[in-house]
N, CA, C and O atoms as a GROMACS GRO file, in nm:
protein
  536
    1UNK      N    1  -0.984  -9.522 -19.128
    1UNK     CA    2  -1.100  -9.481 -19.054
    1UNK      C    3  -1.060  -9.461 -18.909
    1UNK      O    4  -1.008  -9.552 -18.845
    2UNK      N    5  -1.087  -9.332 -18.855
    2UNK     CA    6  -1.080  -9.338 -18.712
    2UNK      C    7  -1.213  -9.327 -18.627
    2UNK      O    8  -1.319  -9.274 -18.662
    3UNK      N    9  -1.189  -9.373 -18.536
    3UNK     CA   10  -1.282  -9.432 -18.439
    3UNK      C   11  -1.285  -9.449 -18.315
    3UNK      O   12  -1.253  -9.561 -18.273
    4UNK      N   13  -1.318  -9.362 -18.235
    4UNK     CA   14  -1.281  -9.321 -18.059
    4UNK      C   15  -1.384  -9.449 -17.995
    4UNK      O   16  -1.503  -9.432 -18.021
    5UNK      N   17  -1.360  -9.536 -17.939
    5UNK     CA   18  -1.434  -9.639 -17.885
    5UNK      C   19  -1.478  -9.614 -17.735
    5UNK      O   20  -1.392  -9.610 -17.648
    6UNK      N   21  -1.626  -9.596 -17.700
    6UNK     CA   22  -1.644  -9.543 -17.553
    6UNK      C   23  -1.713  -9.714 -17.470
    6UNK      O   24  -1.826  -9.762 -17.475
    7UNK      N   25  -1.610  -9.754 -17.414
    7UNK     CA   26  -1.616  -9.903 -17.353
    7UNK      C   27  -1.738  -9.863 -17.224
    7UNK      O   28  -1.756  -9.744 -17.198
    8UNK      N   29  -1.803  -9.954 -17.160
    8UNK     CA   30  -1.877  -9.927 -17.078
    8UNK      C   31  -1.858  -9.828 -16.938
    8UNK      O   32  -1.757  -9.834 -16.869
    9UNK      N   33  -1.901  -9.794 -16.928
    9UNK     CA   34  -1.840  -9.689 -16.801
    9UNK      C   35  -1.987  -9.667 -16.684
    9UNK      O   36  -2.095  -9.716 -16.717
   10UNK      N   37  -1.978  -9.619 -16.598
   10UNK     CA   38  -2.026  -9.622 -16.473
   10UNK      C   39  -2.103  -9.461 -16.566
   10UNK      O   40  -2.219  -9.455 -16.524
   11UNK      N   41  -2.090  -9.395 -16.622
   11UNK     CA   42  -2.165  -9.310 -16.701
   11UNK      C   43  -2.276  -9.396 -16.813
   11UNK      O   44  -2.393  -9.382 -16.851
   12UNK      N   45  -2.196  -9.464 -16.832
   12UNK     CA   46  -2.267  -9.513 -17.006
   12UNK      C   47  -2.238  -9.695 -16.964
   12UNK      O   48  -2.130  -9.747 -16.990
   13UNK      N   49  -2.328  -9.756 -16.912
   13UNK     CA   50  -2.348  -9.884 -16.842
   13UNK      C   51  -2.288  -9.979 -17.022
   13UNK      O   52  -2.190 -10.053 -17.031
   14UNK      N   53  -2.356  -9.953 -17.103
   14UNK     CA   54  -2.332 -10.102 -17.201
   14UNK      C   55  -2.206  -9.998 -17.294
   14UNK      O   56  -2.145 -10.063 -17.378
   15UNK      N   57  -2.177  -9.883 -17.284
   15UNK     CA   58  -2.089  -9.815 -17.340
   15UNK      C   59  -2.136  -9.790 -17.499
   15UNK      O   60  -2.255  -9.816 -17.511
   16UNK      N   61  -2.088  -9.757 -17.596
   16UNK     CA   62  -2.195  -9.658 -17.699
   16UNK      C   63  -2.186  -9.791 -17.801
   16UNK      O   64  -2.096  -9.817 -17.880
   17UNK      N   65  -2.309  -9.868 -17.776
   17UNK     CA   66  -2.300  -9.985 -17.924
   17UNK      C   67  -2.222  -9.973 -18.030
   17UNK      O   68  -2.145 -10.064 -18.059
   18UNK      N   69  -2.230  -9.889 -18.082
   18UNK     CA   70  -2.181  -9.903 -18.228
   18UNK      C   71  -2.027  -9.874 -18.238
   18UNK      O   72  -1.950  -9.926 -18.319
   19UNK      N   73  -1.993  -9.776 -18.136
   19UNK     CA   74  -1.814  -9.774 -18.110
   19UNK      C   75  -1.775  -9.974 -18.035
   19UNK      O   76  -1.672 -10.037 -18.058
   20UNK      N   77  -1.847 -10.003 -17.983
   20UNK     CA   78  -1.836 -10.108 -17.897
   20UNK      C   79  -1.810 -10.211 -17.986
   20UNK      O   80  -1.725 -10.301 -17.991
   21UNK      N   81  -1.889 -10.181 -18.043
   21UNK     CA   82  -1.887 -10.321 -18.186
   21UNK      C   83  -1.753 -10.296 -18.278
   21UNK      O   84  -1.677 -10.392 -18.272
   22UNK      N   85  -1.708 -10.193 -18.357
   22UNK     CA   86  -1.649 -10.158 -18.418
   22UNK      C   87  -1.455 -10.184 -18.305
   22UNK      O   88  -1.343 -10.206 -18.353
   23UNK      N   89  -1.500 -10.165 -18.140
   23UNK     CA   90  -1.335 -10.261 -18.122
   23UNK      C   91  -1.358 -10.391 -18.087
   23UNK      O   92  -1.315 -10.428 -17.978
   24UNK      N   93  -1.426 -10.479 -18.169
   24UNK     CA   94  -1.456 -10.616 -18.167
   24UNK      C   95  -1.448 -10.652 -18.309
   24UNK      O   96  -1.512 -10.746 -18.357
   25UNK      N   97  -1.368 -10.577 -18.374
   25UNK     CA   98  -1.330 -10.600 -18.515
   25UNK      C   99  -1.180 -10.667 -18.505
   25UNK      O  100  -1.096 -10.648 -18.416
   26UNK      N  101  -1.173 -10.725 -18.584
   26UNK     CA  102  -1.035 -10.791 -18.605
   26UNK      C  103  -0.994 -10.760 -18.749
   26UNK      O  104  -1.068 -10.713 -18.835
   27UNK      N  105  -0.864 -10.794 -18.762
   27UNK     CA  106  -0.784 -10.760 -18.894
   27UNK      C  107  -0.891 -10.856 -19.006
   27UNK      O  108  -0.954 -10.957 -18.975
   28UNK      N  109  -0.888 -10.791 -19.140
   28UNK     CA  110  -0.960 -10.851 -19.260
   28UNK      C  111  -1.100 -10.855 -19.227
   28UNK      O  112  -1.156 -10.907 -19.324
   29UNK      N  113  -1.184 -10.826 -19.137
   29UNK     CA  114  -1.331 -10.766 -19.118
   29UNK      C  115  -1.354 -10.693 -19.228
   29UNK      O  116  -1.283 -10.618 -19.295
   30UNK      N  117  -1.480 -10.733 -19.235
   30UNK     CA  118  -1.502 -10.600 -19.336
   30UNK      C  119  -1.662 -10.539 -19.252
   30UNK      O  120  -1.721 -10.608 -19.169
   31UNK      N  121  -1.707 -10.403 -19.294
   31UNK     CA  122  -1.827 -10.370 -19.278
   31UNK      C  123  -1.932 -10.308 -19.383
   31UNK      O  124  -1.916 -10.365 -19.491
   32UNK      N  125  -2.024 -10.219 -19.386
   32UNK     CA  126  -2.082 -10.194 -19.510
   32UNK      C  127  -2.157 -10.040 -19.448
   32UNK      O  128  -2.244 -10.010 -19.365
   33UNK      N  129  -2.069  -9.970 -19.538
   33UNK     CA  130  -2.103  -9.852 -19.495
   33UNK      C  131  -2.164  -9.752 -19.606
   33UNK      O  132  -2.144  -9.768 -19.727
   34UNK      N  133  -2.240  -9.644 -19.549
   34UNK     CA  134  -2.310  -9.621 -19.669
   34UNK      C  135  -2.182  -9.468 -19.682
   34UNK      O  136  -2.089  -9.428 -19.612
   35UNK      N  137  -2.250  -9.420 -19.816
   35UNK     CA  138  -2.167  -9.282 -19.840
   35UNK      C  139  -2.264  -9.182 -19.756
   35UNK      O  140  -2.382  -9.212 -19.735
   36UNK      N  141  -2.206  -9.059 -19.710
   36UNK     CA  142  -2.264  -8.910 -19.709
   36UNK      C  143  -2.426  -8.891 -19.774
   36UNK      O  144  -2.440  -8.858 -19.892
   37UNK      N  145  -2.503  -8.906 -19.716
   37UNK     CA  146  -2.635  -8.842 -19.729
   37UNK      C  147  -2.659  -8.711 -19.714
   37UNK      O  148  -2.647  -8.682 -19.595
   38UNK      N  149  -2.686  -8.625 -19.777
   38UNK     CA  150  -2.700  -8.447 -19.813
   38UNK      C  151  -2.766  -8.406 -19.879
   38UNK      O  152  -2.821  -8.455 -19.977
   39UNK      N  153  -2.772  -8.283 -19.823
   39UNK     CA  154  -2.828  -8.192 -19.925
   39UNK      C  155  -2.786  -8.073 -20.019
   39UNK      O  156  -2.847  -8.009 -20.104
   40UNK      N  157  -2.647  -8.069 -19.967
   40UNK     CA  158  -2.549  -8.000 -19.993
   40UNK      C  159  -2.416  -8.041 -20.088
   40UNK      O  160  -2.363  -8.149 -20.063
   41UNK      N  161  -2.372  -7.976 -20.175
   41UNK     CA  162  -2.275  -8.022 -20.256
   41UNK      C  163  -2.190  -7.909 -20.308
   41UNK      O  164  -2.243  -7.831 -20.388
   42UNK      N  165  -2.056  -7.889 -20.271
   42UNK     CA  166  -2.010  -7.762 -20.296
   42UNK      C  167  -1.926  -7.783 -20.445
   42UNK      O  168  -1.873  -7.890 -20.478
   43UNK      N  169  -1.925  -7.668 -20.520
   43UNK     CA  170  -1.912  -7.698 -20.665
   43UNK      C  171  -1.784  -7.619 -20.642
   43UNK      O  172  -1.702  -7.710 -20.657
   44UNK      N  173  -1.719  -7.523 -20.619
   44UNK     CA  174  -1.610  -7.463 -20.548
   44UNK      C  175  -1.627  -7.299 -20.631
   44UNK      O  176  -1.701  -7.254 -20.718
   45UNK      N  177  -1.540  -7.259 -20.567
   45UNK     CA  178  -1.536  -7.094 -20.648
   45UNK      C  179  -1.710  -7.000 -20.566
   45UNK      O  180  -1.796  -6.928 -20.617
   46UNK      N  181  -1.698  -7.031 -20.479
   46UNK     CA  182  -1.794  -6.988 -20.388
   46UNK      C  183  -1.968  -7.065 -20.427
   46UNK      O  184  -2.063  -7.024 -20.360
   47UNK      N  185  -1.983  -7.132 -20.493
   47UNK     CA  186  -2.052  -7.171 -20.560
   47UNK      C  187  -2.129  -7.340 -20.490
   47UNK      O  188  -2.045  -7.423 -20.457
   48UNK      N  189  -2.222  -7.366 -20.479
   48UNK     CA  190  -2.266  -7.475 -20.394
   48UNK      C  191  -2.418  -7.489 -20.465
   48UNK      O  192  -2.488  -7.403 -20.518
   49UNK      N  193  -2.442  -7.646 -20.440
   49UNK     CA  194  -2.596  -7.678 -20.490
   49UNK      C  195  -2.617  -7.738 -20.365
   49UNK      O  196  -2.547  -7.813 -20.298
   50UNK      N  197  -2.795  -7.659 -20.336
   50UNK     CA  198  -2.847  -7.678 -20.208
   50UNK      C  199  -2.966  -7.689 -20.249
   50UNK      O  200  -3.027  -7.608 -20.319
   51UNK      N  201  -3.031  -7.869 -20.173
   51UNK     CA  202  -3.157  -7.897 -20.245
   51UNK      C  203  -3.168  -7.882 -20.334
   51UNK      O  204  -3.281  -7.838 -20.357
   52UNK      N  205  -3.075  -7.900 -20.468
   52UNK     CA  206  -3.074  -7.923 -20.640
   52UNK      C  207  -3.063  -7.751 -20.650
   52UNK      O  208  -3.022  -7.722 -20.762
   53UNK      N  209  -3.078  -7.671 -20.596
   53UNK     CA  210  -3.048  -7.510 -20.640
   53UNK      C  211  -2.937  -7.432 -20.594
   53UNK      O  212  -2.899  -7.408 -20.479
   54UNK      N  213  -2.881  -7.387 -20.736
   54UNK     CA  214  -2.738  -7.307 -20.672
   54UNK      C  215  -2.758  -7.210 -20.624
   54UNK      O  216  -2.855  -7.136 -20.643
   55UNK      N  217  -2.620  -7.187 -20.518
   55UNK     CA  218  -2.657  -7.088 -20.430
   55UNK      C  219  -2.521  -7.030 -20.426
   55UNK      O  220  -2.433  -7.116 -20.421
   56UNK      N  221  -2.494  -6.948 -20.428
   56UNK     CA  222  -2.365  -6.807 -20.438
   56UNK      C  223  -2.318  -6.770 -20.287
   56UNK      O  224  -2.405  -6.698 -20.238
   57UNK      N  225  -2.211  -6.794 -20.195
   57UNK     CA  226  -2.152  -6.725 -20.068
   57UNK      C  227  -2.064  -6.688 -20.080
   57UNK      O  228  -2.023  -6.695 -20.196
   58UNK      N  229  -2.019  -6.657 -20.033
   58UNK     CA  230  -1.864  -6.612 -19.968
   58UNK      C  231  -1.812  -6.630 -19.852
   58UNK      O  232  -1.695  -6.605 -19.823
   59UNK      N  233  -1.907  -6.681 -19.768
   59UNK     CA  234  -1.886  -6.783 -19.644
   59UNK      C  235  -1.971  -6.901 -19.606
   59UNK      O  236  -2.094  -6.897 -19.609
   60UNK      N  237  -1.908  -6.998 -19.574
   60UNK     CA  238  -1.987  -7.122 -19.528
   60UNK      C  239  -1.999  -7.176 -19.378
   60UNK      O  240  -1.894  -7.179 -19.312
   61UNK      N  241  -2.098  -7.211 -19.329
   61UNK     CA  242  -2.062  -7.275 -19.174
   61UNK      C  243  -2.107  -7.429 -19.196
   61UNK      O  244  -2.196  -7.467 -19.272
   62UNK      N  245  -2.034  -7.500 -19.120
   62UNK     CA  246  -2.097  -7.641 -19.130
   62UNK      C  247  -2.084  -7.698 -18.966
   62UNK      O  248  -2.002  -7.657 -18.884
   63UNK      N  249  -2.158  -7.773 -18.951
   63UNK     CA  250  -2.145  -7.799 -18.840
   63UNK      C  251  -2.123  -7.982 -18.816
   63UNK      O  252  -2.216  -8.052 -18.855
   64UNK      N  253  -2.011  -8.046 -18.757
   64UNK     CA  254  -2.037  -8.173 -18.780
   64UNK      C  255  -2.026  -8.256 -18.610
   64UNK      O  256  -2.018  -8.199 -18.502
   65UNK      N  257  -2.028  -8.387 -18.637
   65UNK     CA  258  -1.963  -8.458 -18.504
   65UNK      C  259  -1.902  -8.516 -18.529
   65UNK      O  260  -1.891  -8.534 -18.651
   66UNK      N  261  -1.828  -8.582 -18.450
   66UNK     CA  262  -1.727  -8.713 -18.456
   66UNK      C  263  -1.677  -8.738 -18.575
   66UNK      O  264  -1.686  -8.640 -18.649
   67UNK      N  265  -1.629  -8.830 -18.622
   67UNK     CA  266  -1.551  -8.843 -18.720
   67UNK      C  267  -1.661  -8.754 -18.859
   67UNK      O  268  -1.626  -8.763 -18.977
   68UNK      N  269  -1.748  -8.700 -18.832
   68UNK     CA  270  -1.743  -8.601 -18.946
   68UNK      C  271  -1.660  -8.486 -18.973
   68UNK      O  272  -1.664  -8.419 -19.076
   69UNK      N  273  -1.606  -8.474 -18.899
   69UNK     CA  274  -1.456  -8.370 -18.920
   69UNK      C  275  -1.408  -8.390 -19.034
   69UNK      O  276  -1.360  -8.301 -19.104
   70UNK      N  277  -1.415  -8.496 -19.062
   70UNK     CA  278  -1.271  -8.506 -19.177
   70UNK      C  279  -1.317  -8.402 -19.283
   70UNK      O  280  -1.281  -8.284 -19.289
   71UNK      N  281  -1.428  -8.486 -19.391
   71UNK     CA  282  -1.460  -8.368 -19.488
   71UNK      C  283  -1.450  -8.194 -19.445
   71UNK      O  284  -1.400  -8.114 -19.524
   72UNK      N  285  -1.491  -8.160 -19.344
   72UNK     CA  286  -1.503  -8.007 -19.308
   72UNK      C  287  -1.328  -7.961 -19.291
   72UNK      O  288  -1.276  -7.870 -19.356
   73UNK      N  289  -1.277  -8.020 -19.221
   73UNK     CA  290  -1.105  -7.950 -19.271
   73UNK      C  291  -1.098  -7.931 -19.400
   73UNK      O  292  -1.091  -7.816 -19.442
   74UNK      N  293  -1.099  -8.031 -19.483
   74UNK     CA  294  -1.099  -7.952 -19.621
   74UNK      C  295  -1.126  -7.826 -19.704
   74UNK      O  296  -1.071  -7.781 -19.805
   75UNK      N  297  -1.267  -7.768 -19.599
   75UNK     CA  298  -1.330  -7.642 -19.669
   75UNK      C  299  -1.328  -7.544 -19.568
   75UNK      O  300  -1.336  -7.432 -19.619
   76UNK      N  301  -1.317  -7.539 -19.401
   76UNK     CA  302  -1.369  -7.461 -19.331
   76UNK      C  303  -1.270  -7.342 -19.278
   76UNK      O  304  -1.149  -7.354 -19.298
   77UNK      N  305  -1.297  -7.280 -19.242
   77UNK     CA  306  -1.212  -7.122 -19.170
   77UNK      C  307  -1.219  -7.129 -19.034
   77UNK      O  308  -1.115  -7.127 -18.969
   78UNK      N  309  -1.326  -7.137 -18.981
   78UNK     CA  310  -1.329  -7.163 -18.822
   78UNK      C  311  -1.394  -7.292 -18.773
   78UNK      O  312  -1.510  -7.331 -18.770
   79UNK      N  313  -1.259  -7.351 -18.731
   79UNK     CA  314  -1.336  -7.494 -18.666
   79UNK      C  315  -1.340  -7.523 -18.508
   79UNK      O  316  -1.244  -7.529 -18.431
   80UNK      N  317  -1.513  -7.543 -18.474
   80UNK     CA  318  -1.502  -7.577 -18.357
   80UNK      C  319  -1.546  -7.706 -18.286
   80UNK      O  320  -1.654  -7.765 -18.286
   81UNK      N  321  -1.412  -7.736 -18.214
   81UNK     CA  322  -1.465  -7.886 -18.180
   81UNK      C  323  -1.494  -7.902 -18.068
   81UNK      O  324  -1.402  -7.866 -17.995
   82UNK      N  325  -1.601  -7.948 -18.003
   82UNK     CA  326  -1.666  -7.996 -17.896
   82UNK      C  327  -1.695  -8.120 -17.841
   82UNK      O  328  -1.757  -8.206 -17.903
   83UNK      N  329  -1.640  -8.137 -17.695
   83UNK     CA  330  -1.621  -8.285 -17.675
   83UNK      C  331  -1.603  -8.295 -17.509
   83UNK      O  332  -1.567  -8.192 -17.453
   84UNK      N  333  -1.626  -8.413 -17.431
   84UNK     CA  334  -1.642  -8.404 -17.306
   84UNK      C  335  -1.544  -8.393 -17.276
   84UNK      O  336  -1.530  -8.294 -17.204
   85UNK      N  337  -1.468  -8.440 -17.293
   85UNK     CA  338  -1.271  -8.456 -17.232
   85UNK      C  339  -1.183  -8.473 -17.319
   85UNK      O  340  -1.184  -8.576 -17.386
   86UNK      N  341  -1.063  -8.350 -17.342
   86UNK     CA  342  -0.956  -8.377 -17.367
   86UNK      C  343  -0.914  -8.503 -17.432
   86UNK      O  344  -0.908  -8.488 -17.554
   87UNK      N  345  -0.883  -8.626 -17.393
   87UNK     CA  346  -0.862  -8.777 -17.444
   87UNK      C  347  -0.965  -8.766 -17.571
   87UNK      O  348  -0.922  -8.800 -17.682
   88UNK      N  349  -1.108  -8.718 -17.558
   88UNK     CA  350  -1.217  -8.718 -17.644
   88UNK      C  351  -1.182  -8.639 -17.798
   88UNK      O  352  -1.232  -8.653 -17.909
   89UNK      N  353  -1.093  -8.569 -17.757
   89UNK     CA  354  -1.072  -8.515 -17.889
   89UNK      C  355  -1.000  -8.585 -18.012
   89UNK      O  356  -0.885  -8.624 -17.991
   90UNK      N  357  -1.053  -8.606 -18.138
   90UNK     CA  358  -1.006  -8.709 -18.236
   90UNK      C  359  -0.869  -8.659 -18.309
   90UNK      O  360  -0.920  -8.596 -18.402
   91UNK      N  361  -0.733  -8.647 -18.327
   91UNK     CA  362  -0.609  -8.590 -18.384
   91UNK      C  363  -0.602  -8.462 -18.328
   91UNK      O  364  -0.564  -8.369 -18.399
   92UNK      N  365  -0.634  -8.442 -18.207
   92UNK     CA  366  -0.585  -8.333 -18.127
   92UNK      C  367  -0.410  -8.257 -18.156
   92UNK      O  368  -0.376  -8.140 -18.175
   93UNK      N  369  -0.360  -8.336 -18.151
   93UNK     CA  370  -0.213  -8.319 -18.195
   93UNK      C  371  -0.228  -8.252 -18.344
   93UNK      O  372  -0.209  -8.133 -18.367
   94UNK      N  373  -0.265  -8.353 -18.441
   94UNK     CA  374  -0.298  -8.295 -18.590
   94UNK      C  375  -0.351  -8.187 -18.601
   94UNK      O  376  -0.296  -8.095 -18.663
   95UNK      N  377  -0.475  -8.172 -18.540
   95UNK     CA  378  -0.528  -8.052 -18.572
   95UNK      C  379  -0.483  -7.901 -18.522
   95UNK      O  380  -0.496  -7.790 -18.573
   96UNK      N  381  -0.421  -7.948 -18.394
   96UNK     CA  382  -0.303  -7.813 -18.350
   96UNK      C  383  -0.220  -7.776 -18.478
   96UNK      O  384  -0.220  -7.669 -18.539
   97UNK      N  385  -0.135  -7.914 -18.510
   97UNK     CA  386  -0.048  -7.888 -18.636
   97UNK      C  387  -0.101  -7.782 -18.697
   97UNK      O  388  -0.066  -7.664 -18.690
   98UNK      N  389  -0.229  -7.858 -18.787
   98UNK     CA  390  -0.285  -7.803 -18.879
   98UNK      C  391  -0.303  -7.654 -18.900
   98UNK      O  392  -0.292  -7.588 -19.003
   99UNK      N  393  -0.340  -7.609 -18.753
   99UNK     CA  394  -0.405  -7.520 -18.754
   99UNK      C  395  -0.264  -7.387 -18.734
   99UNK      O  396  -0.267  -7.264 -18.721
  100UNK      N  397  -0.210  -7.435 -18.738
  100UNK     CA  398  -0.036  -7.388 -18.656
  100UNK      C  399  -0.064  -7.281 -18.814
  100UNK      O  400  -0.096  -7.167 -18.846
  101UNK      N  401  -0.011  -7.465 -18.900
  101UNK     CA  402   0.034  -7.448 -19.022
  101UNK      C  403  -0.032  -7.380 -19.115
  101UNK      O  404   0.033  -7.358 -19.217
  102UNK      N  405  -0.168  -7.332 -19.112
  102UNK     CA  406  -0.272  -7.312 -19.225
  102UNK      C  407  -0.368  -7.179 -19.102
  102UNK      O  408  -0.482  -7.177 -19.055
  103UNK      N  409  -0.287  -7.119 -19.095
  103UNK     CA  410  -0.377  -7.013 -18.965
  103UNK      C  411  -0.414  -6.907 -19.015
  103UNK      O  412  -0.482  -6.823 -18.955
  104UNK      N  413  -0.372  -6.896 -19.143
  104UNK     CA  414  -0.389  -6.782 -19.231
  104UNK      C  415  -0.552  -6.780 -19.263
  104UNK      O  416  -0.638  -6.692 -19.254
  105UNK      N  417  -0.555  -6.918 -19.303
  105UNK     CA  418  -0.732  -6.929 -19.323
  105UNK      C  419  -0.829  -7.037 -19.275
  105UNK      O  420  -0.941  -7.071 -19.314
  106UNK      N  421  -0.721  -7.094 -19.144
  106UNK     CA  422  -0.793  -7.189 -19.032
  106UNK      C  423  -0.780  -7.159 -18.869
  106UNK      O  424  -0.689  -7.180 -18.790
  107UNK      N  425  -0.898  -7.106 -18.855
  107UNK     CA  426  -0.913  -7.124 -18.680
  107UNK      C  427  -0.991  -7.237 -18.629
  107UNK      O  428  -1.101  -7.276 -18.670
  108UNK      N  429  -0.908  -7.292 -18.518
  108UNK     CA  430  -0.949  -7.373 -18.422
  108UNK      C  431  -0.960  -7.319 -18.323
  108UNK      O  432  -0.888  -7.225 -18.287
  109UNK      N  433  -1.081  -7.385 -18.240
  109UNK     CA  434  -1.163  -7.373 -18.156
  109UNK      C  435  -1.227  -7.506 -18.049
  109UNK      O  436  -1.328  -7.573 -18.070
  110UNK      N  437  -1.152  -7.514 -17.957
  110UNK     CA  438  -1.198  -7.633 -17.835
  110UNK      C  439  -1.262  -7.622 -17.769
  110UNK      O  440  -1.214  -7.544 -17.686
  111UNK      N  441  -1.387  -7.661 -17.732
  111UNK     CA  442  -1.443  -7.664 -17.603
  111UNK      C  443  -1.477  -7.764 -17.545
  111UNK      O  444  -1.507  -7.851 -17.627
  112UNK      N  445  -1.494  -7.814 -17.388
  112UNK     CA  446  -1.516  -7.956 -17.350
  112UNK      C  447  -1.644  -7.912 -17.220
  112UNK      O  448  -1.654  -7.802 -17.167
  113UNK      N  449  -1.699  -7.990 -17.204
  113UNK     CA  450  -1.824  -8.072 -17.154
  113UNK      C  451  -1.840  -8.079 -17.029
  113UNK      O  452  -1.929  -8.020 -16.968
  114UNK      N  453  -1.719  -8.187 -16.956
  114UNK     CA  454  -1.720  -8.239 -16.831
  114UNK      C  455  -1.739  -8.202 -16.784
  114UNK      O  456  -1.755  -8.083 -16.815
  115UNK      N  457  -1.769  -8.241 -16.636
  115UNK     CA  458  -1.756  -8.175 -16.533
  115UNK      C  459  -1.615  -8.128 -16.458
  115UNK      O  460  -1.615  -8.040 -16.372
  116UNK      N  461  -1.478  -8.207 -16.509
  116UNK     CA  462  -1.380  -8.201 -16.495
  116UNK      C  463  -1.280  -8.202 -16.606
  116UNK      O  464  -1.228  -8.286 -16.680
  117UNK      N  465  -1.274  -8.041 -16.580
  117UNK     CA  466  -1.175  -7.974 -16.708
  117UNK      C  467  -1.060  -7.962 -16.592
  117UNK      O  468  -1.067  -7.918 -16.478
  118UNK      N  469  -0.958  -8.016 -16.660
  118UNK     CA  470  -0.835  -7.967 -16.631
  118UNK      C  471  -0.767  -7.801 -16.640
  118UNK      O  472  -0.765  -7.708 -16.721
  119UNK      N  473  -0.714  -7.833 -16.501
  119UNK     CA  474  -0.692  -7.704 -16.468
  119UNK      C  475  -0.571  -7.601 -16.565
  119UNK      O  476  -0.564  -7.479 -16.550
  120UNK      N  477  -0.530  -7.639 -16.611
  120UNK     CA  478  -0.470  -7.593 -16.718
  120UNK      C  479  -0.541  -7.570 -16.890
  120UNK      O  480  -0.486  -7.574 -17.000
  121UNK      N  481  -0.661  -7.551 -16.858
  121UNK     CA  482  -0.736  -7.560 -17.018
  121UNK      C  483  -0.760  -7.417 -17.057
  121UNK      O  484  -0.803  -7.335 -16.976
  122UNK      N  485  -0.734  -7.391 -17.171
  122UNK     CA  486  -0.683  -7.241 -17.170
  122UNK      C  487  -0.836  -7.196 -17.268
  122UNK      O  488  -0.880  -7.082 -17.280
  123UNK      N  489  -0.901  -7.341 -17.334
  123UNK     CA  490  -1.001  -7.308 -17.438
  123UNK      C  491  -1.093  -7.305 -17.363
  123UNK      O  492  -1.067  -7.314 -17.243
  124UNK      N  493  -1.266  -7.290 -17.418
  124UNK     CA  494  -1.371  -7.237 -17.403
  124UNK      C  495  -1.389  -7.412 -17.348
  124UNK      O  496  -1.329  -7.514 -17.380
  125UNK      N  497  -1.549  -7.375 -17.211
  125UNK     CA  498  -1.608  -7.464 -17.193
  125UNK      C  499  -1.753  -7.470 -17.173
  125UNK      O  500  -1.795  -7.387 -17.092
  126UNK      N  501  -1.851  -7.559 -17.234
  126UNK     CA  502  -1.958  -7.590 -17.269
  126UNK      C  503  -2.011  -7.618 -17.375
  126UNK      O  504  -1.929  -7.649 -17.461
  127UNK      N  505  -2.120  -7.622 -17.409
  127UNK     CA  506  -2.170  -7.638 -17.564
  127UNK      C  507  -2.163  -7.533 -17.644
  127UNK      O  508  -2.124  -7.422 -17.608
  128UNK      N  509  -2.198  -7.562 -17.752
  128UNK     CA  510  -2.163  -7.470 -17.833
  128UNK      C  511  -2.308  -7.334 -17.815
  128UNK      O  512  -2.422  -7.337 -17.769
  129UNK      N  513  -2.245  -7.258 -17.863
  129UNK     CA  514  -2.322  -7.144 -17.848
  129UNK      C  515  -2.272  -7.033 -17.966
  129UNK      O  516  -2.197  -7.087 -18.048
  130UNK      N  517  -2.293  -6.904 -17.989
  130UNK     CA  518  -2.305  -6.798 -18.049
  130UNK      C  519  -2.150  -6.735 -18.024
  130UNK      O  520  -2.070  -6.702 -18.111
  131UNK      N  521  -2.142  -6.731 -17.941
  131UNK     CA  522  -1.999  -6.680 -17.907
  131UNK      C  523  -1.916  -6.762 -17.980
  131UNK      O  524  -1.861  -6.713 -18.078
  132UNK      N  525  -1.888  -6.932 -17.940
  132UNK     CA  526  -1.777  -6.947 -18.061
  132UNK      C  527  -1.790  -6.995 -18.151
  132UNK      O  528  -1.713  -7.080 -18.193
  133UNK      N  529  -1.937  -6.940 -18.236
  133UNK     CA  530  -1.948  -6.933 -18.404
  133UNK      C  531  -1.882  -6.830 -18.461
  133UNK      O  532  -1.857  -6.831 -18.581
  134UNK      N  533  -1.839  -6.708 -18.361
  134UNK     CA  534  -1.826  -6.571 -18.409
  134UNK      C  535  -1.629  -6.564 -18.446
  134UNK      O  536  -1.578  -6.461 -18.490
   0.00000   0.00000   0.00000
């Protein structure tokens, strides 16, 4: 499981509970987590059940946050990740890999938040918008 922990900050005074709690775990912890709640279930071969009814594409968009990434590498063509800072991004390294390696039918897509983007940032900045769905 990965897990970006945002400790208290002069932005975010008690820092984000539930990351907070989760680095106050120690080895052999356990927690209780539920599975994926949806409405969506992709059967493969373009083929998907949505709200119990199949539905036929040939393209999909999904949109996730934070560690919902993982499942969407599995299926997606254009991925865009959005995040305040650089450090913020979860397998930044990996997903360059990834995307190196599998470009044939994976685009990545970065954009960040802050108010302080480094001056060397070559990707898109702000929220997401229309432009880099396209």
């Amino acid at each position: 499981m990965l897990v970006k922990i945002y400790y208290p900050s002069q932005q975010s005074p008690l820092g984000r509970r539930m990351t907070v709690g989760f680095s106050e775990l120690t080895i052999n912890d356990t927690i209780k987590i539920k599975v994926p709640i949806g409405h969506f279930i992709w059967l493969g071969d373009g083929m998907a059940l949505l709200h119990n009814e199949k539905q036929h594409g040939r393209q999909i968009g999904m949109i996730c946050a934070g560690s919902g990434i993982t499942p969407i590498l599995q299926t997606c063509g254009l991925f865009v990740d959005i995040n305040r800072d650089v450090e913020d991004i979860p397998c930044k390294d990996e997903l360059d890999e990834f995307a190196k390696e599998y470009s044939a039918r994976l685009s990545l897509h970065y954009s960040l938040t802050s108010k302080s983007i480094p001056m060397d940032w070559s990707h898109s900045v702000g929220r997401l918008d229309m432009k880099m769905m396209i």
